[in-house]
Structures are given as C-alpha cells and as structure tokens.
PDB file of N, CA, C, O and CB in Angstrom:
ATOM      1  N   UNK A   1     111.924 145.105  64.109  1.00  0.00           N
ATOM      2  CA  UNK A   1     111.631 144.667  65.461  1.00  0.00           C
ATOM      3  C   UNK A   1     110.664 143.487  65.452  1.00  0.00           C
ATOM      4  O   UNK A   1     110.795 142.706  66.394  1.00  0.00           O
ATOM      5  CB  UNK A   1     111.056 145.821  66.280  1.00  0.00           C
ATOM      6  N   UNK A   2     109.710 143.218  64.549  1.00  0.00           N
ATOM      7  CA  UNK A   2     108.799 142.780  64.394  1.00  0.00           C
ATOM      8  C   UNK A   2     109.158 141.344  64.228  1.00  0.00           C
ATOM      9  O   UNK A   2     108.594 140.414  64.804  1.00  0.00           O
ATOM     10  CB  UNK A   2     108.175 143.428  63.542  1.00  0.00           C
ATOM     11  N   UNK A   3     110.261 141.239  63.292  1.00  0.00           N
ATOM     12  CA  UNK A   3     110.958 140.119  62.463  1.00  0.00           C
ATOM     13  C   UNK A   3     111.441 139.474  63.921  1.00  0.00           C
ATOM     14  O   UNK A   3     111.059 138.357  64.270  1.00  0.00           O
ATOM     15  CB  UNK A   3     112.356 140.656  61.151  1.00  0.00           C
ATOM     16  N   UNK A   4     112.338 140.311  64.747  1.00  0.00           N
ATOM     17  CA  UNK A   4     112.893 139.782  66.099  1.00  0.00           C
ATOM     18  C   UNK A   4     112.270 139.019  66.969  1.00  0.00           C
ATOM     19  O   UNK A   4     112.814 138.143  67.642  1.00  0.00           O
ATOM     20  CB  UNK A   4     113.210 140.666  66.836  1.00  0.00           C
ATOM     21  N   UNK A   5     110.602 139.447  67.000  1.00  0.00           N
ATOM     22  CA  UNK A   5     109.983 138.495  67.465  1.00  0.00           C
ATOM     23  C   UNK A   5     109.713 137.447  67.099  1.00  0.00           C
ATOM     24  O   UNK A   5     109.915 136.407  67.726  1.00  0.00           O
ATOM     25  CB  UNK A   5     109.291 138.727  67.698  1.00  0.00           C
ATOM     26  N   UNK A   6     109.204 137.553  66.004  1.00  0.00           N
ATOM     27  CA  UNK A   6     109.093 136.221  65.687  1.00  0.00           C
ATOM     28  C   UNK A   6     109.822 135.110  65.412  1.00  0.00           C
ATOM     29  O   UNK A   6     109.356 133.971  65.372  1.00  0.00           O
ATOM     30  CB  UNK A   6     108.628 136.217  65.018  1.00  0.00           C
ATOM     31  N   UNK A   7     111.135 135.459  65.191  1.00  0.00           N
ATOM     32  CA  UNK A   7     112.287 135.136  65.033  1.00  0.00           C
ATOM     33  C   UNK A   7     112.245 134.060  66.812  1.00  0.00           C
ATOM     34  O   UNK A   7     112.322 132.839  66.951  1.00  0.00           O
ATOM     35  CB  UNK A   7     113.398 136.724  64.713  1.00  0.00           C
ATOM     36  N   UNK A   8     112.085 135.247  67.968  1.00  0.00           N
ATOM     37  CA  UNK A   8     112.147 134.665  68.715  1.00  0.00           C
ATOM     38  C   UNK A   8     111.350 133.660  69.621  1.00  0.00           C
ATOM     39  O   UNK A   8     111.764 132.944  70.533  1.00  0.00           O
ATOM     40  CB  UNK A   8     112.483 135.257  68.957  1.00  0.00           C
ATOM     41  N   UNK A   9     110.121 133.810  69.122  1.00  0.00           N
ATOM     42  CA  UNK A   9     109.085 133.135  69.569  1.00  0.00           C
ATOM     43  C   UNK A   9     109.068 131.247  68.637  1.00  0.00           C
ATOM     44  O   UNK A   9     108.764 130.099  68.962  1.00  0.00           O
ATOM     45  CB  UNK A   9     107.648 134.339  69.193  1.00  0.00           C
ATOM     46  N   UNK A  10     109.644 132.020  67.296  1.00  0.00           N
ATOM     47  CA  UNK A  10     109.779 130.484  66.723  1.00  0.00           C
ATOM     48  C   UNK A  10     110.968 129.484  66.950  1.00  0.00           C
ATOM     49  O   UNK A  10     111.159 128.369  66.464  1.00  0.00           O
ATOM     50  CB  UNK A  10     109.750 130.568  65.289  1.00  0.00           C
ATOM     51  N   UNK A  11     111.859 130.372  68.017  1.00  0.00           N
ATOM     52  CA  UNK A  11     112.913 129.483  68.255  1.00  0.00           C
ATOM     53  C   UNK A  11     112.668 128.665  69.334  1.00  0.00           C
ATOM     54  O   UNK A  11     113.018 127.485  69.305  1.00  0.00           O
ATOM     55  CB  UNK A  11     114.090 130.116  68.436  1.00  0.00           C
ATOM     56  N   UNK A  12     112.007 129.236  70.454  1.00  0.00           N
ATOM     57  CA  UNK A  12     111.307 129.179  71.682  1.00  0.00           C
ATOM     58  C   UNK A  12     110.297 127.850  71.654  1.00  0.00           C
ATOM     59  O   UNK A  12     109.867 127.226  72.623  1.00  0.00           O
ATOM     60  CB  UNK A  12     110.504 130.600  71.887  1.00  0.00           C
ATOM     61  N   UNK A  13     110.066 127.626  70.288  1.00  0.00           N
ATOM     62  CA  UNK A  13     108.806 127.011  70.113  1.00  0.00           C
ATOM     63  C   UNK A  13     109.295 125.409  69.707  1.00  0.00           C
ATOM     64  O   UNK A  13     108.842 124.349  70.138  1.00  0.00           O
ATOM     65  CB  UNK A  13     107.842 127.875  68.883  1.00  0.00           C
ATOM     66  N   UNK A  14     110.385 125.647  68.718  1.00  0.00           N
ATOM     67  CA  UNK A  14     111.606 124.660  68.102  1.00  0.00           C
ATOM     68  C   UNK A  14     112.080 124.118  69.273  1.00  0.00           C
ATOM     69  O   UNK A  14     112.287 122.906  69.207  1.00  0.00           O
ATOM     70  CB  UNK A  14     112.911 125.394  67.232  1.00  0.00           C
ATOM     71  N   UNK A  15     112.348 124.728  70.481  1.00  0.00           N
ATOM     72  CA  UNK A  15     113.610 124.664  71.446  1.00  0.00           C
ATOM     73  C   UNK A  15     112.856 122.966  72.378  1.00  0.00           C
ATOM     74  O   UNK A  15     111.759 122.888  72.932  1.00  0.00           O
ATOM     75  CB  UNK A  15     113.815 126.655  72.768  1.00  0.00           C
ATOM     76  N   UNK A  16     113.798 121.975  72.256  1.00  0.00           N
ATOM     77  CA  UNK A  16     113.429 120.807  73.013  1.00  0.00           C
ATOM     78  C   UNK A  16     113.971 120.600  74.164  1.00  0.00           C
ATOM     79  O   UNK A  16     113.566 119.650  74.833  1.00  0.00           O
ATOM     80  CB  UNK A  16     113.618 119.769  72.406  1.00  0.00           C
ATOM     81  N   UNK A  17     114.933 121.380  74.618  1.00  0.00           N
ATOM     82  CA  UNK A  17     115.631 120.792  75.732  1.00  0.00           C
ATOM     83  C   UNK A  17     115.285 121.119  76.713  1.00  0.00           C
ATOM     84  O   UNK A  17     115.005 122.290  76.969  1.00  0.00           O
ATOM     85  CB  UNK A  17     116.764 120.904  75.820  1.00  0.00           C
ATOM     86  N   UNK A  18     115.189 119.865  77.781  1.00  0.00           N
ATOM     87  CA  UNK A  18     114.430 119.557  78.962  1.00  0.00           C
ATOM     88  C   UNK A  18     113.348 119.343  78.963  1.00  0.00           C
ATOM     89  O   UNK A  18     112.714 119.750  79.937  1.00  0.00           O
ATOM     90  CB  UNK A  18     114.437 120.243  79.732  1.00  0.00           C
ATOM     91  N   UNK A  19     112.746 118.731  78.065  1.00  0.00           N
ATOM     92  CA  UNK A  19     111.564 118.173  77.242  1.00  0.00           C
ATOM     93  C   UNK A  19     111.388 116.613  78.093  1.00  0.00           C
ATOM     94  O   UNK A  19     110.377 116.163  78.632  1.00  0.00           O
ATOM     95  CB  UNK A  19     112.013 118.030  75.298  1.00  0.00           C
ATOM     96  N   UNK A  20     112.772 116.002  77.980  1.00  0.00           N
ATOM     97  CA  UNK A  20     112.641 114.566  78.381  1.00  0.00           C
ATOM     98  C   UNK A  20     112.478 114.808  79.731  1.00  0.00           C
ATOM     99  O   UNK A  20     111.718 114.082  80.374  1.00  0.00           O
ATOM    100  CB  UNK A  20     113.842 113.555  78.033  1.00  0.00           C
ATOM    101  N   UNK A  21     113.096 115.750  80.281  1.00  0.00           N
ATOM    102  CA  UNK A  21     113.284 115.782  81.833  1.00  0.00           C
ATOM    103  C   UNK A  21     111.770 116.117  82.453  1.00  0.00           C
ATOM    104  O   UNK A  21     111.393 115.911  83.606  1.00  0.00           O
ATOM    105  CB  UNK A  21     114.501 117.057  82.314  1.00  0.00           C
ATOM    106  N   UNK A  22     111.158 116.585  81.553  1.00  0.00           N
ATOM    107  CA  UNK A  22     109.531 117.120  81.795  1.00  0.00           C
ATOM    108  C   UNK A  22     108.779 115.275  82.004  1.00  0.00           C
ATOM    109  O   UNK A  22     108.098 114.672  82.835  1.00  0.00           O
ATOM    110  CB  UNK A  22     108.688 118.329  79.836  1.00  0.00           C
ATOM    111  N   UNK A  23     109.488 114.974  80.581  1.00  0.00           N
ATOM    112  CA  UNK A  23     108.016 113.690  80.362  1.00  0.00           C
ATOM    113  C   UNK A  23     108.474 112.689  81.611  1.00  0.00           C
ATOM    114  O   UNK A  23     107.590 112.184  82.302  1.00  0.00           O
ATOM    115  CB  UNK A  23     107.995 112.488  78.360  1.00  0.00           C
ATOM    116  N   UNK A  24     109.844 112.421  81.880  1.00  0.00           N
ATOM    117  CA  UNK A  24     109.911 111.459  82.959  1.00  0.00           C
ATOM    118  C   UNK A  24     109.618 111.610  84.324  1.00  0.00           C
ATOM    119  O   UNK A  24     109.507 110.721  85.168  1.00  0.00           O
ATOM    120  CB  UNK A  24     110.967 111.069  82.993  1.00  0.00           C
ATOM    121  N   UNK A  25     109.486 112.996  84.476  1.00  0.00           N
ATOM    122  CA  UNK A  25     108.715 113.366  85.638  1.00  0.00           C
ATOM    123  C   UNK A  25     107.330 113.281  85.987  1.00  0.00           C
ATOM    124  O   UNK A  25     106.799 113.150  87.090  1.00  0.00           O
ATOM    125  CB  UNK A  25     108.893 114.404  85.773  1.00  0.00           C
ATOM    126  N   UNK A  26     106.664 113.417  84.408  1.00  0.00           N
ATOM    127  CA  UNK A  26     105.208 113.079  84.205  1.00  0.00           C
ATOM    128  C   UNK A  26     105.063 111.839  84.545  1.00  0.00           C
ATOM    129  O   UNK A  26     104.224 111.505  85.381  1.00  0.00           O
ATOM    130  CB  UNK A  26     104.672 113.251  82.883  1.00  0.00           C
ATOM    131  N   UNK A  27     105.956 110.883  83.871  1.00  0.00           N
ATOM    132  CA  UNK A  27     105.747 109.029  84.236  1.00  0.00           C
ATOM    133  C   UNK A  27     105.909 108.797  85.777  1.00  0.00           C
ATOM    134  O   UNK A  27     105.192 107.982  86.358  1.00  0.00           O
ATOM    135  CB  UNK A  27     107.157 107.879  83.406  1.00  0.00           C
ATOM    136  N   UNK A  28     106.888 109.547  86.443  1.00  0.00           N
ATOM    137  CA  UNK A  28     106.819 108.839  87.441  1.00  0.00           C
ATOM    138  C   UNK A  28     105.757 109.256  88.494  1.00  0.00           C
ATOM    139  O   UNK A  28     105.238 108.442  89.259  1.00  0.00           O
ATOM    140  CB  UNK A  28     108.032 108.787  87.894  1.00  0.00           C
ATOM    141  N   UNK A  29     105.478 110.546  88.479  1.00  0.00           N
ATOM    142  CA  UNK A  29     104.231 111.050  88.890  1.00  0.00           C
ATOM    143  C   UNK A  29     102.840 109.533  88.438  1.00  0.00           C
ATOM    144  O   UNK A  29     102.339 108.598  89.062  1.00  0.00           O
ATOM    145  CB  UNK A  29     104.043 112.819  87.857  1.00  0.00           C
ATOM    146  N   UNK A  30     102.759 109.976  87.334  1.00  0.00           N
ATOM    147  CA  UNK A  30     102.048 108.380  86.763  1.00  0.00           C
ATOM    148  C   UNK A  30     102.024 107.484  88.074  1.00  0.00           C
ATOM    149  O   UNK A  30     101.177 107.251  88.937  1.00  0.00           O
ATOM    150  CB  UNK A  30     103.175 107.406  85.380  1.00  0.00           C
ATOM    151  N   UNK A  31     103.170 107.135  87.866  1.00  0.00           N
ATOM    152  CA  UNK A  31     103.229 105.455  88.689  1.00  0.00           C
ATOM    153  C   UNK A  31     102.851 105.562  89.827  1.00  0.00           C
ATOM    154  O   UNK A  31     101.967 104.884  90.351  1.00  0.00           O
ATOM    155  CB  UNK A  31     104.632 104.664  88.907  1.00  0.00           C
ATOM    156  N   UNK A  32     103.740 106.776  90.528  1.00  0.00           N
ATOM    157  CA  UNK A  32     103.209 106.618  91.936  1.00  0.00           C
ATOM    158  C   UNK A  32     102.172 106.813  92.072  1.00  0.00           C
ATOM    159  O   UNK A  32     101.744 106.369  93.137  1.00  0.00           O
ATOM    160  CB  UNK A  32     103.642 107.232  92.819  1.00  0.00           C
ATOM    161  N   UNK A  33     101.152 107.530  91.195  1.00  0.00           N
ATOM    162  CA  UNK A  33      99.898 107.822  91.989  1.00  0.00           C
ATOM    163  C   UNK A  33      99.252 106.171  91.538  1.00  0.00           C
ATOM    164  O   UNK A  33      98.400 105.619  92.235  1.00  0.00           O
ATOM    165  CB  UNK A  33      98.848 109.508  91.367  1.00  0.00           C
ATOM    166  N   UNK A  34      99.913 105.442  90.077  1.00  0.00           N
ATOM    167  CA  UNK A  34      98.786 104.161  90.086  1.00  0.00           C
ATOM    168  C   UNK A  34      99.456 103.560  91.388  1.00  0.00           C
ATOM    169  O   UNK A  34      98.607 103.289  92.238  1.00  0.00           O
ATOM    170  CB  UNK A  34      98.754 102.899  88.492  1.00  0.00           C
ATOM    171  N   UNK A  35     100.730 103.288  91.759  1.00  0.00           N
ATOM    172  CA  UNK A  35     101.349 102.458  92.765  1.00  0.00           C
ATOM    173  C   UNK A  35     100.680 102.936  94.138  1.00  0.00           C
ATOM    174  O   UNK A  35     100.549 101.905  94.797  1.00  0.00           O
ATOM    175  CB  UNK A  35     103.006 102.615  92.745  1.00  0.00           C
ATOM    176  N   UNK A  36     100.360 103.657  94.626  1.00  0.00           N
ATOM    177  CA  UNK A  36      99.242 104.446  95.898  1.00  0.00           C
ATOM    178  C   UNK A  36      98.103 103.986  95.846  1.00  0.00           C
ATOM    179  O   UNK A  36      97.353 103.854  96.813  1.00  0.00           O
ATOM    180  CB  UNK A  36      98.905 106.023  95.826  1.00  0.00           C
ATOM    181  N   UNK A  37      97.820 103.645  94.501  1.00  0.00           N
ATOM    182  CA  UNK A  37      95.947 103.355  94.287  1.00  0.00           C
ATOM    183  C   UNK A  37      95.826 101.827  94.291  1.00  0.00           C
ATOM    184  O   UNK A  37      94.784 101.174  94.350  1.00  0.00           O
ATOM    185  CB  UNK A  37      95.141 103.998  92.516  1.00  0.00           C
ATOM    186  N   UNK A  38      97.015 101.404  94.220  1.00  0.00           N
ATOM    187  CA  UNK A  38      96.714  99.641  93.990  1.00  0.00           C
ATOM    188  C   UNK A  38      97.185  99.514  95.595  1.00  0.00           C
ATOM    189  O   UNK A  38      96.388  99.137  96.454  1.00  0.00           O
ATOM    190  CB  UNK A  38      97.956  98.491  92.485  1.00  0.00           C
ATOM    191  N   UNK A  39      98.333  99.811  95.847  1.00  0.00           N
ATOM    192  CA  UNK A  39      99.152  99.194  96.903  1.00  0.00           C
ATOM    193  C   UNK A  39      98.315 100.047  98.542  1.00  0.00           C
ATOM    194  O   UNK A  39      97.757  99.340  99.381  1.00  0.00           O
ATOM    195  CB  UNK A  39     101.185  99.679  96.510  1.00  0.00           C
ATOM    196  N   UNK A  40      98.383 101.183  98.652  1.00  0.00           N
ATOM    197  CA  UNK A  40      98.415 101.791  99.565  1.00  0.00           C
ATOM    198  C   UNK A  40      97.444 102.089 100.784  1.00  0.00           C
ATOM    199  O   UNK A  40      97.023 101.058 101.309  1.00  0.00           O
ATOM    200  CB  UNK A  40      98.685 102.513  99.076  1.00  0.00           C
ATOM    201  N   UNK A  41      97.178 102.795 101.120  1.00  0.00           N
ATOM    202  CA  UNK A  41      95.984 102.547 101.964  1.00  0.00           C
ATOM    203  C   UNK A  41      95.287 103.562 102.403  1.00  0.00           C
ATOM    204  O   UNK A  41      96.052 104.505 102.198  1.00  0.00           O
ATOM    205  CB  UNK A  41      96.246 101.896 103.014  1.00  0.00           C
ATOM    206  N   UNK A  42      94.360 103.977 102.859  1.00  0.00           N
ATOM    207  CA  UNK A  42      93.241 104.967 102.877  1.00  0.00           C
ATOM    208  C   UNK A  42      93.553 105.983 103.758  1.00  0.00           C
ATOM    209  O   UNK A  42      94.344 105.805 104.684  1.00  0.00           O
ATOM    210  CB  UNK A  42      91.939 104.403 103.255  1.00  0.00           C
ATOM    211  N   UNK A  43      92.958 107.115 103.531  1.00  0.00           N
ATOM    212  CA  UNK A  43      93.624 108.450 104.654  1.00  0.00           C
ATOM    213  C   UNK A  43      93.296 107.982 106.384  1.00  0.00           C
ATOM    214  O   UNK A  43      93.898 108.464 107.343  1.00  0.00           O
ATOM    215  CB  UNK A  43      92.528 110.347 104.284  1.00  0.00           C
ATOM    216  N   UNK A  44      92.087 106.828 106.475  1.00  0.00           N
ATOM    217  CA  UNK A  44      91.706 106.658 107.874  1.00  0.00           C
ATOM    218  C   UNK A  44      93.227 105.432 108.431  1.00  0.00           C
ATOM    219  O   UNK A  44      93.473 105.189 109.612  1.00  0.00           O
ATOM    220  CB  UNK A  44      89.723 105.861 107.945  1.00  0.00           C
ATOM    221  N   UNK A  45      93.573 105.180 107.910  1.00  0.00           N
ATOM    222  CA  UNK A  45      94.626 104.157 107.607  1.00  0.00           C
ATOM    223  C   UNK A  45      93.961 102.602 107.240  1.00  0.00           C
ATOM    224  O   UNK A  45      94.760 101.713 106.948  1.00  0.00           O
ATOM    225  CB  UNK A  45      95.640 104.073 108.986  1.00  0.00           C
ATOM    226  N   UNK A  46      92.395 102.277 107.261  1.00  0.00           N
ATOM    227  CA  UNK A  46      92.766 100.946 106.782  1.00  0.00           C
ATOM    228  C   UNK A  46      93.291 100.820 105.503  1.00  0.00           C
ATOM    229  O   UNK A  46      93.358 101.541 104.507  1.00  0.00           O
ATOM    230  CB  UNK A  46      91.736 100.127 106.822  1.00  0.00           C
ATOM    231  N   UNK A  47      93.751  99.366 105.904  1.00  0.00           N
ATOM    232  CA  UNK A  47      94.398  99.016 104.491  1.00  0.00           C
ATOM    233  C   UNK A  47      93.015  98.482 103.249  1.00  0.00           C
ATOM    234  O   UNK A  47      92.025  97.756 103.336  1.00  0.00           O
ATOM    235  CB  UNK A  47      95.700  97.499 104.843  1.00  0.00           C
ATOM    236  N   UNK A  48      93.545  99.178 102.328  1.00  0.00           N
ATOM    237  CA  UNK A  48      92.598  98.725 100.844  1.00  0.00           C
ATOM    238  C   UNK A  48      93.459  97.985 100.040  1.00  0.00           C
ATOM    239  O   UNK A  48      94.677  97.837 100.141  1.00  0.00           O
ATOM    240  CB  UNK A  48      92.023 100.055  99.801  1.00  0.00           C
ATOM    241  N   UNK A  49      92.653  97.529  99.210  1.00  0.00           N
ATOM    242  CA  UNK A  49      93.715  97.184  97.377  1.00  0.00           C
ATOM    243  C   UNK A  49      94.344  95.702  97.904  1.00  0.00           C
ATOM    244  O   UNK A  49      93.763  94.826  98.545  1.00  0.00           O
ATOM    245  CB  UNK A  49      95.667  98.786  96.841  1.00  0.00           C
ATOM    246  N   UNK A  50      95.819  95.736  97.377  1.00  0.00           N
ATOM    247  CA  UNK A  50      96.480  94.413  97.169  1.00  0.00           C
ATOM    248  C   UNK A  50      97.083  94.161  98.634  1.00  0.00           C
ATOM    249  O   UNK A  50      97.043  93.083  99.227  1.00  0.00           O
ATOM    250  CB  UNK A  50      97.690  94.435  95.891  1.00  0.00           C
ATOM    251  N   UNK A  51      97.542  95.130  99.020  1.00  0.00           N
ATOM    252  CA  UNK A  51      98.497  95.103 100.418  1.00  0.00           C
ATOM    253  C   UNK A  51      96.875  94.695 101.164  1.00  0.00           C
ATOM    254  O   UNK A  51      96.659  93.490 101.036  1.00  0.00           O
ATOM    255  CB  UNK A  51      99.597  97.044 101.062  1.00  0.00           C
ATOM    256  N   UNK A  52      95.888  95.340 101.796  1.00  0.00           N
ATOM    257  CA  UNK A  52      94.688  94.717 102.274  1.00  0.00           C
ATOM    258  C   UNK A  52      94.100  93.211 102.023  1.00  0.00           C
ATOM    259  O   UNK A  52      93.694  92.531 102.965  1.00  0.00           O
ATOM    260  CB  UNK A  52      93.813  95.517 101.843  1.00  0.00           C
ATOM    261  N   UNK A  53      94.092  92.867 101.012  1.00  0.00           N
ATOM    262  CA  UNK A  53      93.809  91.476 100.715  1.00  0.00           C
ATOM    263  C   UNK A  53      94.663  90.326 100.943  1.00  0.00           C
ATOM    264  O   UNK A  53      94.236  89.172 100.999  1.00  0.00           O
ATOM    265  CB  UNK A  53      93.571  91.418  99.543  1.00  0.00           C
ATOM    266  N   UNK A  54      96.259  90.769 101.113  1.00  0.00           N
ATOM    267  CA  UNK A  54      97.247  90.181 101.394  1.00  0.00           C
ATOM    268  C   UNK A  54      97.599  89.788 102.769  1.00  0.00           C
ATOM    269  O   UNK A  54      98.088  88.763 103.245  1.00  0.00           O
ATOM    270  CB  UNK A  54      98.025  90.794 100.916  1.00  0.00           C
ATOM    271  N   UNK A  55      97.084  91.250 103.415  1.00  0.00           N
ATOM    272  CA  UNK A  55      97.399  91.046 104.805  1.00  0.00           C
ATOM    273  C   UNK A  55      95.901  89.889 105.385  1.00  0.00           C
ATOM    274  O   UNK A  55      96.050  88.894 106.094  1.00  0.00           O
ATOM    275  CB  UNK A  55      97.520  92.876 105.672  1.00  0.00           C
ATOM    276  N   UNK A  56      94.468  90.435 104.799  1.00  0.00           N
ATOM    277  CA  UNK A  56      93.392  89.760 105.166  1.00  0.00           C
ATOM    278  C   UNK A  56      94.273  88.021 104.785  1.00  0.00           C
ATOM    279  O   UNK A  56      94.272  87.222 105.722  1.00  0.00           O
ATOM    280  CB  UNK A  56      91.783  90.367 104.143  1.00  0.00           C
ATOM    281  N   UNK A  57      94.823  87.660 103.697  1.00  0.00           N
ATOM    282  CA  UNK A  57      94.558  86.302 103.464  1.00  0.00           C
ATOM    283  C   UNK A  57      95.932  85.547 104.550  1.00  0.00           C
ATOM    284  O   UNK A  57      95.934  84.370 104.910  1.00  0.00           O
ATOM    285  CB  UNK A  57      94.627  85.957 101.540  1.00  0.00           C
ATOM    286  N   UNK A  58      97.014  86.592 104.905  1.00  0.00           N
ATOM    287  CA  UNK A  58      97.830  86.002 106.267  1.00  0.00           C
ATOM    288  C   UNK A  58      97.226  86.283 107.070  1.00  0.00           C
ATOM    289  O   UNK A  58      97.911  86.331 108.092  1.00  0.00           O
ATOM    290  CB  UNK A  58      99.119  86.376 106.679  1.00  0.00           C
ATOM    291  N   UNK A  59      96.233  86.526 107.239  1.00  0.00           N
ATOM    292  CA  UNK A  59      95.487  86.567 108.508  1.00  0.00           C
ATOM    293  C   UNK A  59      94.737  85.415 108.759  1.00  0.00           C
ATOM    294  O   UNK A  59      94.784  84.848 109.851  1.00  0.00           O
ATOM    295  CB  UNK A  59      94.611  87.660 108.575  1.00  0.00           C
ATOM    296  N   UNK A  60      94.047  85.027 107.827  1.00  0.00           N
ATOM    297  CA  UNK A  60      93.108  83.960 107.519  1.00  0.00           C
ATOM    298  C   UNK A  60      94.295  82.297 107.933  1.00  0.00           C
ATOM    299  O   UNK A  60      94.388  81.297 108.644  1.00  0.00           O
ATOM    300  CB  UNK A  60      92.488  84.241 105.472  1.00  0.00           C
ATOM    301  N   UNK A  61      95.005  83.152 106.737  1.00  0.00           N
ATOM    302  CA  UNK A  61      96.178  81.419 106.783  1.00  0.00           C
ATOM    303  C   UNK A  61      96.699  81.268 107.996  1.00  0.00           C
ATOM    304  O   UNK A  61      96.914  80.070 108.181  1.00  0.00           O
ATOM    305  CB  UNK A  61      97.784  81.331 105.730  1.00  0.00           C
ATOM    306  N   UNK A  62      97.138  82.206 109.317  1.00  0.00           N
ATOM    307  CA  UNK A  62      97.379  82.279 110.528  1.00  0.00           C
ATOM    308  C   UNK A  62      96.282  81.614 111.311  1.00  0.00           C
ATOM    309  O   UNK A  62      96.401  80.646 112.062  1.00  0.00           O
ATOM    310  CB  UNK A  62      97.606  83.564 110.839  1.00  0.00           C
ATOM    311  N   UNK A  63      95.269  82.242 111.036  1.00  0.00           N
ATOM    312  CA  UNK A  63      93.983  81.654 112.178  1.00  0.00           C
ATOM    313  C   UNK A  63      94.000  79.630 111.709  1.00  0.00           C
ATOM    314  O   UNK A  63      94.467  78.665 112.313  1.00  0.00           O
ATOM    315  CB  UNK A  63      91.736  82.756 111.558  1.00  0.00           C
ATOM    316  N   UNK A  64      93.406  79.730 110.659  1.00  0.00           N
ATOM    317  CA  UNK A  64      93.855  78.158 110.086  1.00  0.00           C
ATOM    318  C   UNK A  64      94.909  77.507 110.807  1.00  0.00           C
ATOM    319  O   UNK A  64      94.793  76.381 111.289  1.00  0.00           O
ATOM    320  CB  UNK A  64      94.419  78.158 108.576  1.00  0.00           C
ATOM    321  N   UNK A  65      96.171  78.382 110.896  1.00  0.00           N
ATOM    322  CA  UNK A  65      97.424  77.079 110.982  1.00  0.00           C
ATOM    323  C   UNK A  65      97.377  76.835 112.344  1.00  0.00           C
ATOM    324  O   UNK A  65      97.464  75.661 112.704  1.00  0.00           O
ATOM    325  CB  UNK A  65      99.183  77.469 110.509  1.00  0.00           C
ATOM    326  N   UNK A  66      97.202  78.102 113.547  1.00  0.00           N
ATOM    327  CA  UNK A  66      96.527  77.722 115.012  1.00  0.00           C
ATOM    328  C   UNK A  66      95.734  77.340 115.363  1.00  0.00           C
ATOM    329  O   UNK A  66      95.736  76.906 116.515  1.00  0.00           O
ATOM    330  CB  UNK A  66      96.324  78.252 115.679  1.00  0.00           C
ATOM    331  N   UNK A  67      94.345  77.271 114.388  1.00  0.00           N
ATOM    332  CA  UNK A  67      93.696  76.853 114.876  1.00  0.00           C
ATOM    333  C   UNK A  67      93.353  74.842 114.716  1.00  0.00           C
ATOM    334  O   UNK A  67      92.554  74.133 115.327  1.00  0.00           O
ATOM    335  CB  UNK A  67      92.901  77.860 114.563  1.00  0.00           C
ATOM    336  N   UNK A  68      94.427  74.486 113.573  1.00  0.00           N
ATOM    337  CA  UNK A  68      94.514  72.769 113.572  1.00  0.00           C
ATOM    338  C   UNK A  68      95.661  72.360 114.442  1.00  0.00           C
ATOM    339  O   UNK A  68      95.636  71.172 114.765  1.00  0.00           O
ATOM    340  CB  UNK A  68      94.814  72.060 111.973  1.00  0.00           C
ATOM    341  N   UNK A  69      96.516  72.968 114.829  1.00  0.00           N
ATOM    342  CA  UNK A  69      97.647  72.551 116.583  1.00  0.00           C
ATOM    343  C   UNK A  69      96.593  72.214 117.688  1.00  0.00           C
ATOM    344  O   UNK A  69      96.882  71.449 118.608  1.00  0.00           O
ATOM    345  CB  UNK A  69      98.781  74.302 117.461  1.00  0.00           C
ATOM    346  N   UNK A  70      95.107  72.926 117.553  1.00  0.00           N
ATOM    347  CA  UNK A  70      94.191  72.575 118.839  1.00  0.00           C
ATOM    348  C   UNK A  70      93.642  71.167 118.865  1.00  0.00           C
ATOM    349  O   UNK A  70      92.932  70.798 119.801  1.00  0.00           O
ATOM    350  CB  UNK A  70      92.918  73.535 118.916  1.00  0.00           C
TER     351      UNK A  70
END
C-alpha cells in the first residue's frame, strides 16, 4: 500500500499538464495589473500616469491653439 503511494504522489509531482495554462494566466494577470498602474486611473476617478499627462498636455496644446486665434 505504501509503495502505491508513493508511486502516486511521484507521478502527481512529474505530472505537467496545464502547467502552461497556469503560467499564461500568471503573465497576463502581470500585465494588466502593470497596464492599470501606468495607464489607468485612480479609484476617485482622476486620471494619473500616462493617460493623465496626455490628457493634461491636450489640454495645454488646446488652451495655446485658442488662445493665439484671439
């Protein structure tokens, strides 16, 4: 009986499949949380990060382009 276990515990241990299906779930978990932290924006909703600085600098380039038509 003894042998059976271990028998079965070392196969269990050998056994890879759905291994990849694990790690690519890990990566994309990964990304989105870096892609949330660069891109996204704060629980109050302002915007932070790249999307914030992007929108601040069309904002800026807007005020500029109306404000030389005056």
């Amino acid at each position: 009986m003894e042998w059976k276990m271990k028998k079965l515990m070392t196969d269990f241990w050998k056994n890879e499949e759905g291994i990849t299906a694990i790690e690519y779930a890990m990566l994309g978990v990964a990304m989105a949380v870096g892609l949330t932290a660069i891109m996204g924006s704060s629980a109050d909703g302002a915007e932070k990060g790249f999307l914030g600085s992007l929108k601040s600098a069309f904002t800026s380039i807007a005020g500029k382009i109306s404000g030389a038509g005056s």
